[in-house]
C-alpha angles and dihedrals in degrees: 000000000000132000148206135192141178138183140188135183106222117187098218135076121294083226084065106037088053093044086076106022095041096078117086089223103056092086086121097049090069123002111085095204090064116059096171135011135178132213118220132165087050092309082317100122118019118210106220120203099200121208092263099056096265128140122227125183119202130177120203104234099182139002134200109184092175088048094040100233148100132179134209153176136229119250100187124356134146094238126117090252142096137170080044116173124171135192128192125183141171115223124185113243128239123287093001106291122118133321146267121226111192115190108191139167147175122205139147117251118243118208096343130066127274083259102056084046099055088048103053089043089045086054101055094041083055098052096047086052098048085052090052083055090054092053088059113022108016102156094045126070105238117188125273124191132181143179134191122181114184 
């Protein structure tokens, strides 16, 4: 099974950062790659229109409103991956000051190797991460870090 992470230092609280991460449906306040999604099954599955023009379908698996966090699956998606399951999660730094976001997933790769996988699922964690950073600190470089392992 192959595996993605991402993580990034925010240096506001972890209440804020999951007031407007935290809903499953938030996926267009702060990612720039999805510019609409849709709730269906009750907020259940969320219907993603990417920037690109893709559809993704993702159905929240688990939420943890007091832990900040929720994982899900893809349901349909045109990426080289099945059994996908994603968590993201807020932590509070430290010592006060700040927050941690990790983004992390495991999946099997379909039709390219575990490495190209992790990479393509590392991307787009990143780049959601780097567009939450621009909601909250959008003139000043924060840390990023990320990890795949095929």
């Amino acid at each position: 099974m192959a595996q993605a992470s991402a993580s990034i230092d925010l240096p506001v609280s972890s209440d804020k950062v999951w007031q407007l991460i935290g809903g499953f449906n938030s996926l267009p306040d702060w990612s720039p790659n999805i510019p609409r999604s849709e709730t269906t099954e009750g907020g259940r599955v969320r219907h993603l229109a990417t920037s690109n023009g893709v559809t993704i379908v993702e159905r929240l698996e688990k939420f943890d409103n007091a832990a900040r966090s929720y994982s899900y699956s893809i349901v349909q998606a045109p990426f080289p991956v099945t059994d996908y399951l994603a968590t993201i999660s807020v932590h509070d730094k430290v010592g006060g000051s700040g927050c941690l976001v990790d983004w992390s997933g495991t999946f099997i790769a379909k039709g390219v190797s575990d490495n190209e996988a992790s990479k393509l699922v590392q991307g787009i964690f990143e780049d959601g991460l780097k567009g939450l950073a621009d909601r909250f600190v959008p003139s000043t470089k924060v840390g990023l870090s990320a990890h795949s392992v095929p």
